[in-house]
C-alpha positions in Angstrom: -138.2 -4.2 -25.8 -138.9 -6.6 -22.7 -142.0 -8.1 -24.2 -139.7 -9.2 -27.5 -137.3 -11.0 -25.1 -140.0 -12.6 -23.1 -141.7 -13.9 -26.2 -138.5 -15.0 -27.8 -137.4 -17.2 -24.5 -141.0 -18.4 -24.4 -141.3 -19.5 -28.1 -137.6 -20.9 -27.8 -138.8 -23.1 -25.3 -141.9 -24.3 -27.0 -140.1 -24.8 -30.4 -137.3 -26.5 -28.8 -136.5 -30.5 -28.5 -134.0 -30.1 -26.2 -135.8 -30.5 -22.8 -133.2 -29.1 -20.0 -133.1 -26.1 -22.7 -136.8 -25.6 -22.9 -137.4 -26.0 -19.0 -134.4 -23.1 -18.7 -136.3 -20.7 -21.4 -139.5 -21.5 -20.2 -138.6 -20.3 -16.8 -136.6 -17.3 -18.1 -139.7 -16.3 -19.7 -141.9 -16.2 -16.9 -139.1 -14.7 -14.4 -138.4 -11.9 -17.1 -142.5 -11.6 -17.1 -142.9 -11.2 -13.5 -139.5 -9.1 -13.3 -140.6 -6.6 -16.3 -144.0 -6.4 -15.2 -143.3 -5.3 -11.5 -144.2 -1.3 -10.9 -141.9 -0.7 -7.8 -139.1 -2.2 -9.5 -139.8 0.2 -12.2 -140.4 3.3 -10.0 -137.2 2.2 -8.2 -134.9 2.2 -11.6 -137.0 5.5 -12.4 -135.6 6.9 -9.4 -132.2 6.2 -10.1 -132.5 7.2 -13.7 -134.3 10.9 -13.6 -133.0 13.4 -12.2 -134.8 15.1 -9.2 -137.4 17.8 -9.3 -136.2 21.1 -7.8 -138.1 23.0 -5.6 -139.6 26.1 -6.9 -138.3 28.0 -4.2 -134.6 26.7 -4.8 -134.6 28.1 -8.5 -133.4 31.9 -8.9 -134.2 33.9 -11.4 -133.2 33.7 -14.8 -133.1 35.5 -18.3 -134.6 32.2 -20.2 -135.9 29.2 -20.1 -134.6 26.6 -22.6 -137.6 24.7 -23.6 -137.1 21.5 -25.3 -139.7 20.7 -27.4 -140.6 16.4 -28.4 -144.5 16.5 -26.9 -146.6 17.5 -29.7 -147.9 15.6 -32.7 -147.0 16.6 -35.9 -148.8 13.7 -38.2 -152.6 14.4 -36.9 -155.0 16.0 -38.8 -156.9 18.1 -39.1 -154.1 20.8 -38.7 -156.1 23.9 -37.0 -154.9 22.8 -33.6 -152.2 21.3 -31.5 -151.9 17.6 -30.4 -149.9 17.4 -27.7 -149.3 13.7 -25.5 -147.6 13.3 -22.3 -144.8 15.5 -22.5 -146.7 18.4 -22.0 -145.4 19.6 -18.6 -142.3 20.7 -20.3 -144.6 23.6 -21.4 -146.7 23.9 -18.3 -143.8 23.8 -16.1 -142.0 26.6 -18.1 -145.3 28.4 -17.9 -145.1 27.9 -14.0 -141.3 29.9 -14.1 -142.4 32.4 -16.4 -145.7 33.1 -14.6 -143.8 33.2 -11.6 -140.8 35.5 -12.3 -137.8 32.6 -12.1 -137.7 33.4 -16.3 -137.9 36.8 -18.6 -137.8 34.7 -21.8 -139.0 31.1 -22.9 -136.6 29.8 -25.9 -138.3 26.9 -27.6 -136.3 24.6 -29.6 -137.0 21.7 -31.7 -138.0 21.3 -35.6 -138.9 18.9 -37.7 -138.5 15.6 -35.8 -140.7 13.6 -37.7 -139.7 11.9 -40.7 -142.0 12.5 -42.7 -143.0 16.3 -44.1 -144.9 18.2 -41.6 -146.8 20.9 -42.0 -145.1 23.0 -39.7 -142.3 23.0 -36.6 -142.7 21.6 -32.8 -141.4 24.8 -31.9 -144.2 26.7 -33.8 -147.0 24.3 -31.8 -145.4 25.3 -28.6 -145.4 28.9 -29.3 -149.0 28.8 -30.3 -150.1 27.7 -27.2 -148.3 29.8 -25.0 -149.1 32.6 -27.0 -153.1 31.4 -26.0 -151.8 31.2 -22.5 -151.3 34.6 -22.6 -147.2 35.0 -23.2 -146.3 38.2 -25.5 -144.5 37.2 -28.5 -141.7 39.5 -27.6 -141.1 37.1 -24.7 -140.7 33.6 -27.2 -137.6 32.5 -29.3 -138.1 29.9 -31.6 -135.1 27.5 -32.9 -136.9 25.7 -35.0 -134.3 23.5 -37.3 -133.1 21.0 -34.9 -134.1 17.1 -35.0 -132.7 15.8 -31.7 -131.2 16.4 -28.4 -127.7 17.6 -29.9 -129.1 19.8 -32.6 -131.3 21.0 -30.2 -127.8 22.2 -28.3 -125.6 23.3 -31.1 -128.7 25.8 -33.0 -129.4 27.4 -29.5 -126.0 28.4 -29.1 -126.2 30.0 -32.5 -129.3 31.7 -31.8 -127.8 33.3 -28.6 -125.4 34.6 -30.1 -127.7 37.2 -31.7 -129.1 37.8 -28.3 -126.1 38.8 -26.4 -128.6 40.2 -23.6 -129.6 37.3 -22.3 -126.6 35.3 -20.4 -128.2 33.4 -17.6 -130.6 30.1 -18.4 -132.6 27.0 -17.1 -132.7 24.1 -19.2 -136.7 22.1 -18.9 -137.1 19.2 -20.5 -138.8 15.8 -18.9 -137.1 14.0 -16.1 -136.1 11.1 -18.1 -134.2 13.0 -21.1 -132.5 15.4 -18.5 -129.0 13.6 -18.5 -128.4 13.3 -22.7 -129.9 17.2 -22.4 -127.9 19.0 -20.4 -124.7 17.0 -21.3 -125.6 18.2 -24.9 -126.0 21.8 -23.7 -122.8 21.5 -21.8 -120.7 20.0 -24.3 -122.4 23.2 -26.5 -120.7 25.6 -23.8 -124.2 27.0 -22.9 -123.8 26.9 -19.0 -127.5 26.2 -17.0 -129.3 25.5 -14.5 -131.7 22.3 -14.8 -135.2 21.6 -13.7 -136.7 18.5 -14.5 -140.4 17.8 -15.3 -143.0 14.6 -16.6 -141.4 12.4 -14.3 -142.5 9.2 -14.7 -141.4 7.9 -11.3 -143.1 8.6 -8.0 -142.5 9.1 -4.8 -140.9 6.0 -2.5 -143.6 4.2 -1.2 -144.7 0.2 -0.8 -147.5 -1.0 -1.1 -148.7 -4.8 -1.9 -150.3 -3.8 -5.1 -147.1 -2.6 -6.7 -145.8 -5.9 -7.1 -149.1 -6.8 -9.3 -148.1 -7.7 -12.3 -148.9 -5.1 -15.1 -149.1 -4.4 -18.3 -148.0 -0.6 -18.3 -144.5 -1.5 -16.9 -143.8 -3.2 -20.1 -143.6 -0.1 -22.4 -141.8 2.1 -19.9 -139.0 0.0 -19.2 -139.3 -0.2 -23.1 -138.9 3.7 -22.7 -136.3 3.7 -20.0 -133.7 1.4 -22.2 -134.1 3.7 -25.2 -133.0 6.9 -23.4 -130.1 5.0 -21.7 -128.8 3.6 -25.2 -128.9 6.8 -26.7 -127.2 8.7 -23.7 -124.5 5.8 -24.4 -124.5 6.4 -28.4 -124.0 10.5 -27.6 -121.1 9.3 -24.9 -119.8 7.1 -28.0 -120.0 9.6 -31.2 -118.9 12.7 -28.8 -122.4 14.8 -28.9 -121.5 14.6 -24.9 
């Protein structure tokens, strides 16, 4: 977390009696401030992280999408609806291919990732709102074991084997978690096609205001260096 290593160069250099070594933290503080609190610098290691969205009219057609599930909240009561935080294009963007013929079948996967008991499955949430959004139940397969990325891969490939109809797939999931995803899904021999969604970069562009410092930066780079140490932990325990 950024905001732990600013405060931690910044309290060092208070705290400390050594004066050349104070002046150094202090100043390491601030530049890490200014640095971490930057938006286009951000958006720029954004762009390098996610992949790219694909163009609607570059995707073909397809006999599921693989929906990854990690958008819904399971700990919120009361339970006679479903919570749902940024994530949520995952599902609106596999609504956009089924809606528009690119997918026959949505495949939902993800279970209980909380760690405490839930009252039911991600998967489950997802399925009840697309099931409000109009999708026939014949048309949703639920894996709903799975507690991260890599389970997410090894229980689809079990569930298609009892589907041996379906043999062509596009793997959603946001942006961000695209790389640890579709490594998992390759290493799980389930070959796809990707398309990205809740991207939080945008689109190249300067403008003065962008190098404002800001609060929000803070957490996403927060974000950004937890996905790339766990793409690093798969690459080192072989999940990818």
């Amino acid at each position: 977390m950024p905001i732990t290593w600013i405060l931690a160069f910044f309290i060092y250099g208070l705290l400390s009696k050594h004066p050349k070594r104070s002046r150094i933290s202090l100043y390491l503080s601030l530049g890490l401030l200014i640095f971490f609190s930057n938006t286009y610098l951000l958006n720029e290691a954004w762009l390098l992280w996610e992949k790219e969205p694909v163009p609607l009219k570059e995707v073909q057609q397809y006999d599921a999408g693989i929906l990854l599930s990690g958008f819904t909240s399971m700990e919120k009561s009361p339970h006679d609806r479903v919570y749902t935080n940024k994530g949520a294009d995952r599902m609106l963007h596999t609504l956009l291919l089924y809606r528009t013929g690119h997918i026959r079948k949505i495949i939902i996967t993800g279970g209980l990732g909380a760690i405490r008991a839930t009252h039911t499955s991600e998967a489950q949430d997802i399925k009840t709102l697309l099931l409000l959004a109009g999708v026939p139940e014949t048309d949703i397969l639920l894996e709903n074991k799975s507690k991260n990325t890599y389970e997410n891969a090894q229980f689809t490939r079990r569930l298609l084997t009892r589907h041996p109809e379906l043999k062509s797939f596009i793997l959603i999931t946001s942006a961000f978690h695209m790389r640890r995803a579709t490594a998992c899904f390759n290493k799980a021999g389930i070959p796809h096609a990707i398309f990205p969604t809740d991207f939080y970069s945008n689109d190249r562009m300067f403008r003065f205001e962008s190098f404002i410092p800001a609060e929000s930066p803070l957490s996403e780079w927060h974000k950004l260096f937890h996905e790339v140490s766990g793409y690093i932990v798969y690459k080192v325990v072989g999940y990818i």
